[in-house]
C-alpha positions as CSV (number, residue, x, y, z in Angstrom):
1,X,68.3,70.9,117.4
2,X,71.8,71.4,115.6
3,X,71.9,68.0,113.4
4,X,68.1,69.1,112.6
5,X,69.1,72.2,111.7
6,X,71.8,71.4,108.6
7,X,69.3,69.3,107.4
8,X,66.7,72.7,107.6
9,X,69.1,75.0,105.3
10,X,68.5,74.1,101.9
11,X,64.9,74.1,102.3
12,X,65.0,77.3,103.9
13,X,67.2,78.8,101.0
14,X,64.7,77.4,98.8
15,X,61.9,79.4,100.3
16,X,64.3,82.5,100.3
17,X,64.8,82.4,96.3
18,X,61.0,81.7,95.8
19,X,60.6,85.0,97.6
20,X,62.8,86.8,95.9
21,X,61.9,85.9,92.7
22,X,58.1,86.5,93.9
23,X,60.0,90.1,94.4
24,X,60.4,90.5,98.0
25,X,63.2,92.4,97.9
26,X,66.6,92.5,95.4
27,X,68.6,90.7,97.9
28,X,68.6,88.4,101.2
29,X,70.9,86.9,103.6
30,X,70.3,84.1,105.7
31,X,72.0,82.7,108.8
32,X,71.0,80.1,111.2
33,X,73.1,78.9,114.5
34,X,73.1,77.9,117.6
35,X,75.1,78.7,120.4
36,X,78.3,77.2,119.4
37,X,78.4,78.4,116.3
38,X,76.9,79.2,112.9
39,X,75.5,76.0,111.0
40,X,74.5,78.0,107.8
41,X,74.5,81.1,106.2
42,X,73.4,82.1,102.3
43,X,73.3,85.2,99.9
44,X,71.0,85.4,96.9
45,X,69.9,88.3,94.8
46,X,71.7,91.8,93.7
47,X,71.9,95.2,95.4
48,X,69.7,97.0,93.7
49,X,66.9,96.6,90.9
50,X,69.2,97.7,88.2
51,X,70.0,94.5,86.0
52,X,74.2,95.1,86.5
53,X,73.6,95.8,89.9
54,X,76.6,93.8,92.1
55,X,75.6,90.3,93.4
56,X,74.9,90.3,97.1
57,X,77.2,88.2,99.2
58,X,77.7,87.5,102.9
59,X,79.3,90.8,103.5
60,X,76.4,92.7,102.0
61,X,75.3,95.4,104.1
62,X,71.5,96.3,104.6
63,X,70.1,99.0,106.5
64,X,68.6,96.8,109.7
65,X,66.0,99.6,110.4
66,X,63.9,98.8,113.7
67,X,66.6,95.5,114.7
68,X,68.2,98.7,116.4
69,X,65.7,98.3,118.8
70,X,67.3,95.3,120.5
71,X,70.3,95.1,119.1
72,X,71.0,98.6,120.6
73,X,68.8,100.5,122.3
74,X,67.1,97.0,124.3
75,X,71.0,95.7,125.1
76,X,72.0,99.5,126.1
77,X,69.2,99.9,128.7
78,X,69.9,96.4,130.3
79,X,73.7,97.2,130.9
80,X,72.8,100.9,132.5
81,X,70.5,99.3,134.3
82,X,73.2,96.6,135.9
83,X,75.6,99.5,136.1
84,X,73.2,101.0,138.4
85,X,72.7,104.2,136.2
86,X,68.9,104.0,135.5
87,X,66.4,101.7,136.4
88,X,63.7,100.0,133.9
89,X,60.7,101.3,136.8
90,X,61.9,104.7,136.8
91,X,59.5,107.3,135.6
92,X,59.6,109.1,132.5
93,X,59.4,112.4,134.6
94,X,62.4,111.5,136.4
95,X,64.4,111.9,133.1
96,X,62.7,114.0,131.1
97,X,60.3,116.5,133.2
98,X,58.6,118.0,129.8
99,X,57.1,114.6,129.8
100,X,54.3,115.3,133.1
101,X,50.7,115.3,133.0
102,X,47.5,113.3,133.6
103,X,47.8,109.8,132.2
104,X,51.2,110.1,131.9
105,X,52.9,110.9,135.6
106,X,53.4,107.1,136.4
107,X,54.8,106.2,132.6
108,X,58.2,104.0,133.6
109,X,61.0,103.3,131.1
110,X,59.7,100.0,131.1
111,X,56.8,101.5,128.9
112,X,58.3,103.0,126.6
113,X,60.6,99.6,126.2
114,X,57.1,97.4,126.0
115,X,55.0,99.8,123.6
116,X,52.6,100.6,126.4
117,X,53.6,104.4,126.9
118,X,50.0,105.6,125.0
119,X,51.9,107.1,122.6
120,X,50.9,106.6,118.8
121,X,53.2,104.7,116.4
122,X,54.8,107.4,114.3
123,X,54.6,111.1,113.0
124,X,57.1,112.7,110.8
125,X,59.0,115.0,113.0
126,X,61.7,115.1,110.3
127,X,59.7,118.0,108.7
128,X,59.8,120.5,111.2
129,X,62.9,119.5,113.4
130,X,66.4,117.9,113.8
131,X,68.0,116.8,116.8
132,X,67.4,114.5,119.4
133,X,66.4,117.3,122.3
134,X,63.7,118.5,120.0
135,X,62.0,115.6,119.0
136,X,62.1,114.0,122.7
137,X,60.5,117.4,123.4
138,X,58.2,117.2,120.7
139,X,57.1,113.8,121.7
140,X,56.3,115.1,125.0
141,X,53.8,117.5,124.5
142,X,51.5,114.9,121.5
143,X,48.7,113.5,122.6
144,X,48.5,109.8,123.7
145,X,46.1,107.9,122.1
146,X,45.7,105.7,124.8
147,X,46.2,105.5,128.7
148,X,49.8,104.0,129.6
149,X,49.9,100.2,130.3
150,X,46.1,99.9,129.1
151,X,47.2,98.7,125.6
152,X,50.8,97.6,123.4
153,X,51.0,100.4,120.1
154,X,54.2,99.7,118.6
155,X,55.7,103.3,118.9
156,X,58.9,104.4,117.1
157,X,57.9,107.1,119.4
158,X,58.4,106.1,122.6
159,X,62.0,104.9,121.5
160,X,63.2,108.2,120.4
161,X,62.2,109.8,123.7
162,X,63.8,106.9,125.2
163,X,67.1,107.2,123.4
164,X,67.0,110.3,124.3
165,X,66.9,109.4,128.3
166,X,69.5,106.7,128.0
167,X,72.3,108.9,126.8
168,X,71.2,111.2,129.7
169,X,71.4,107.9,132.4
170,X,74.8,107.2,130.1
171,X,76.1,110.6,130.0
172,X,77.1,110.0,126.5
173,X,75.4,110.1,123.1
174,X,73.8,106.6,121.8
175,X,76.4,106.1,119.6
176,X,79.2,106.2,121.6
177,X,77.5,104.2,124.1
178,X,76.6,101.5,121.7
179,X,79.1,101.4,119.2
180,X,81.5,99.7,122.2
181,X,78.9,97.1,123.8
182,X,78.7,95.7,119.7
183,X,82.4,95.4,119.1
184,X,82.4,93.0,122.4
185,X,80.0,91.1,120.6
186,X,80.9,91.0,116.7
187,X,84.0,92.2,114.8
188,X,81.6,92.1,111.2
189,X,80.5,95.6,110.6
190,X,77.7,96.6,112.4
191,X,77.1,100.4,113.3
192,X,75.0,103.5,112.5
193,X,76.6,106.5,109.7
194,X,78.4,103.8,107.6
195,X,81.2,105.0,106.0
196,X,81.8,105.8,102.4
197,X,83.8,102.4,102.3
198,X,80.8,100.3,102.9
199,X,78.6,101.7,99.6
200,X,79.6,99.3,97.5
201,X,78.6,96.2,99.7
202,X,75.3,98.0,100.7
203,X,72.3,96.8,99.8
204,X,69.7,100.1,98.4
205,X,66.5,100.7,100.2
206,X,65.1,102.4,97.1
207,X,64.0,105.5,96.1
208,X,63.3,108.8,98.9
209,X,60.5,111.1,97.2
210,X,61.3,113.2,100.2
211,X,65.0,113.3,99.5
212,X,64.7,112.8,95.9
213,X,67.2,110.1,95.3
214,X,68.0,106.3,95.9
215,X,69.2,105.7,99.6
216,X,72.2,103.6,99.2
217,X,74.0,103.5,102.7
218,X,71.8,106.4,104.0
219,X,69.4,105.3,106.8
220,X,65.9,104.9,105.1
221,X,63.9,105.8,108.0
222,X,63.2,110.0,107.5
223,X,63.0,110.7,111.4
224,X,66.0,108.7,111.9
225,X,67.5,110.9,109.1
226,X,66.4,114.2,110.8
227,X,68.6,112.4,113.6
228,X,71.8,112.7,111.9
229,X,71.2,108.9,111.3
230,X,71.9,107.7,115.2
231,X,68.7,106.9,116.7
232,X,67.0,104.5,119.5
233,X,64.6,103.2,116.9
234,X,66.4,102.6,114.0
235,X,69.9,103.7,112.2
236,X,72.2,100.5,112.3
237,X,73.8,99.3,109.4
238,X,75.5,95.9,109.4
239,X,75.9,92.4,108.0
240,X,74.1,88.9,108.5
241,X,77.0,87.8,110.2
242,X,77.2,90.9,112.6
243,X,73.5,90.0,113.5
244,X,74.1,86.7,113.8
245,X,76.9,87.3,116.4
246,X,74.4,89.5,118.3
247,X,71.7,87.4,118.3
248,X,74.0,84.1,119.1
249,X,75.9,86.3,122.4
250,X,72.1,87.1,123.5
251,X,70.9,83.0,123.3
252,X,74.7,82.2,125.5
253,X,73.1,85.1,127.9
254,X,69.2,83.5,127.4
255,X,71.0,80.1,128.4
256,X,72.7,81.3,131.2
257,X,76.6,82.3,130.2
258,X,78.2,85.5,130.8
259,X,78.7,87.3,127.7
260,X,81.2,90.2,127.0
261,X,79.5,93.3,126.0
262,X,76.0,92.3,127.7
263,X,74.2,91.9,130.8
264,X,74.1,89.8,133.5
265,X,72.2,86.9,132.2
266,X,69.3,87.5,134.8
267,X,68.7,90.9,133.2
268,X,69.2,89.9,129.8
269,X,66.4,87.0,130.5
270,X,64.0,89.7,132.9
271,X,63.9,92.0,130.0
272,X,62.9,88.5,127.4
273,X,60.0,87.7,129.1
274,X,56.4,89.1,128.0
275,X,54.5,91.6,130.0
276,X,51.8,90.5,131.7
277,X,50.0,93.6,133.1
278,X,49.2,95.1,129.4
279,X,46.1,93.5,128.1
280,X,46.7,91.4,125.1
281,X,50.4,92.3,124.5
282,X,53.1,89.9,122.9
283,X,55.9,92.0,123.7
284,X,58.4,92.2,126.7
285,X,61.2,94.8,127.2
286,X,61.7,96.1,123.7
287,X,61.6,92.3,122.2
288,X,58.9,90.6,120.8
289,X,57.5,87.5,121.9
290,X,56.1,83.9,120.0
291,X,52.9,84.2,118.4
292,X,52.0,81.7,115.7
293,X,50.3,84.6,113.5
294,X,53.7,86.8,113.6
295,X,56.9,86.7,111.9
296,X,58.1,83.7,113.3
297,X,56.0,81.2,112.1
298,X,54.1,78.6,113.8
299,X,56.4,76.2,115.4
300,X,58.9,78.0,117.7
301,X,59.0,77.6,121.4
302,X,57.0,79.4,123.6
303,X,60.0,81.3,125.0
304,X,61.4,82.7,121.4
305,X,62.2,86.3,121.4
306,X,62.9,88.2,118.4
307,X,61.8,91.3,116.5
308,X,61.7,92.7,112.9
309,X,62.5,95.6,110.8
310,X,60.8,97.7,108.3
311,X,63.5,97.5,105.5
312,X,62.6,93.8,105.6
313,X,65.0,92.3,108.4
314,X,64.3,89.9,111.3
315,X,66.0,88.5,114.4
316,X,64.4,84.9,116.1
317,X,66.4,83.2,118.7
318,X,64.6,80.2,120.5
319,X,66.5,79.7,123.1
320,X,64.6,76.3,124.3
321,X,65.7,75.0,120.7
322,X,68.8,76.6,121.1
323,X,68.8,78.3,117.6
324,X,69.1,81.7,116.5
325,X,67.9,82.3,112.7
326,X,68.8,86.1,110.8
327,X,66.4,86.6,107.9
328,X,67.8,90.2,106.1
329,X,65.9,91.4,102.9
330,X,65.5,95.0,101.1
331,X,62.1,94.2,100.4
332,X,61.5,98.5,100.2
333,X,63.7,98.6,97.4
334,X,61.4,96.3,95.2
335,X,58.0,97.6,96.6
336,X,57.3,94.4,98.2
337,X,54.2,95.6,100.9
338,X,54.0,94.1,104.4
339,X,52.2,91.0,103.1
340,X,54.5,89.7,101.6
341,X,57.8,90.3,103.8
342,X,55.2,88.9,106.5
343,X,54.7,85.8,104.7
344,X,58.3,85.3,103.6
345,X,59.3,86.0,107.3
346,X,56.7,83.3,108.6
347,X,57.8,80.5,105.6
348,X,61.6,80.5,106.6
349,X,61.2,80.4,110.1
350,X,58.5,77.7,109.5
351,X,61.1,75.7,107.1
352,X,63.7,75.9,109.9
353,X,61.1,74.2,113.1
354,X,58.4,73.0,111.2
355,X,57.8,69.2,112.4
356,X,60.3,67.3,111.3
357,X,62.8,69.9,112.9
């Protein structure tokens, strides 16, 4: 698909500025590749919603929310696993004990990975606690609102608790854990806490009514907050091209090539493909899967793998059309409601492998 694909960037650019000036979002970055390489990559908009706010450019920074899903927490849990440190079948009562009782005894990491631990999708922990023992303790003792494995509820959830067992398989603290497995695979920035250096290139997420002031290189989830901004869930910061390197070392893997900084290709293609034994699930171990309703439009392989974040980001790589496509928006800091980040999502990636791709 590469020659298709050049020919696929100024249509998709198009569809970002319509969006834009729809008002999803101040600002978007765009990269598409394959991969050899990047074979486009745009900036439109402004920071913020101020009218002097500085023009956004291919070093802006946005808060990637949940793209630290995969991008950390999924690629962390495959290399422990290879290293022989945990295992995607153990049980959640292996690691964390507090976790026990009925319905819940057989839970596996892999659960928690595919959204099929029973938990629910969110509660604001940040009100009552801080630290990552807590809330994994926390989550423990909630109800679930469904038996595991019987149904996929995706659960920011079940990825703190599970953040909080890898860096008990890892014997080190997520960040430290992660922070080396990215550099092998970009050298744009791409971490959780950014630094002071980075405000000015950071995209806003808007205004906090619980911390009463714009978030401007301060994670925008609260819980994630309450985390001392490292979580399994959410908490990177980085650029389109540090998410495009990501996603392109993760198709290499998908296509069979050893990549420094992942795992073996056999893992990294185990955890890509979609559950089977949770009724009517799309997703596989911590990715997402094609559905022609979902973010990725209507014309991707079966085989695409990708996920999404609540800032307004998105990650597709189709690794039978060997592209990879990063779609990164502030869409919180203009208002813009899921609709319409869902149909901007779904009208790029449909510009990109439509037909005549």
């Amino acid at each position: 698909m590469s020659a298709a694909l050049d020919a696929r960037i100024e249509p998709a650019e198009r569809v970002v500025r319509a969006g834009l000036a729809a008002g999803t979002g101040t600002c978007a970055a765009l990269e598409i590749g394959t991969a050899d390489g990047v074979r486009g990559r745009i900036a439109l908009g402004r920071l913020g919603t101020a009218a002097d706010a500085a023009a956004a450019d291919a070093g802006t920074i946005f808060d990637l929310a949940s793209l630290t899903k995969i991008l950390a927490t999924t690629l962390l849990a495959m290399r422990l696993e290879d290293a022989g440190r945990c295992a995607m079948s153990d049980r959640v009562t292996r690691w964390w004990p507090a976790w026990h009782g009925p319905g819940r005894d057989e839970t596996t990491l892999a659960d928690l990975l595919a959204h099929a631990s029973g938990l629910a999708a969110h509660r604001p922990l940040y009100e009552a606690r801080r630290g990552a023992i807590a809330f994994a303790d926390a989550i423990c003792r909630l109800p679930l609102e469904s038996p595991p494995r019987t149904a996929a509820v995706y659960s920011d959830l079940g990825f703190i608790l599970l953040g909080a067992i890898l860096e008990r398989a890892g014997g080190a603290g997520l960040a430290g854990q992660i922070a080396p497995m990215l550099r092998a695979c970009t050298d744009a920035p791409l971490g959780y806490r950014p630094p002071a250096a980075w405000r000015p290139r950071t995209a806003s997420t808007g205004w906090d009514a619980w911390r009463r002031r714009e978030l401007i290189g301060e994670v925008h989830d609260a819980n994630t907050w309450a985390l001392d901004g490292v979580a399994a869930h959410a908490g990177l910061f980085g650029t389109v091209q540090a998410v495009g390197d990501v996603g392109r070392a993760v198709l290499r893997a998908l296509r069979g090539q050893v990549v420094d900084g992942l795992a073996s290709p056999e893992t990294v293609r185990r955890f890509a493909t979609r559950r089977t034994d949770v009724p009517g699930t799309t997703r596989a171990l911590g990715w997402d899967t094609m559905k022609d309703t979902s973010s990725c439009g209507r014309f991707m392989s079966a085989s695409a793998i990708g996920h999404t974040g609540f800032t307004g980001t998105s990650l597709w790589i189709d690794d039978a059309r060997d592209t990879y496509v990063v779609l990164l928006t502030n869409r919180v800091a203009a208002g813009a409601g899921a609709d319409a980040i869902r149909a901007l999502r779904r009208d790029v990636h449909d510009a990109i492998f439509g037909p005549a791709a």
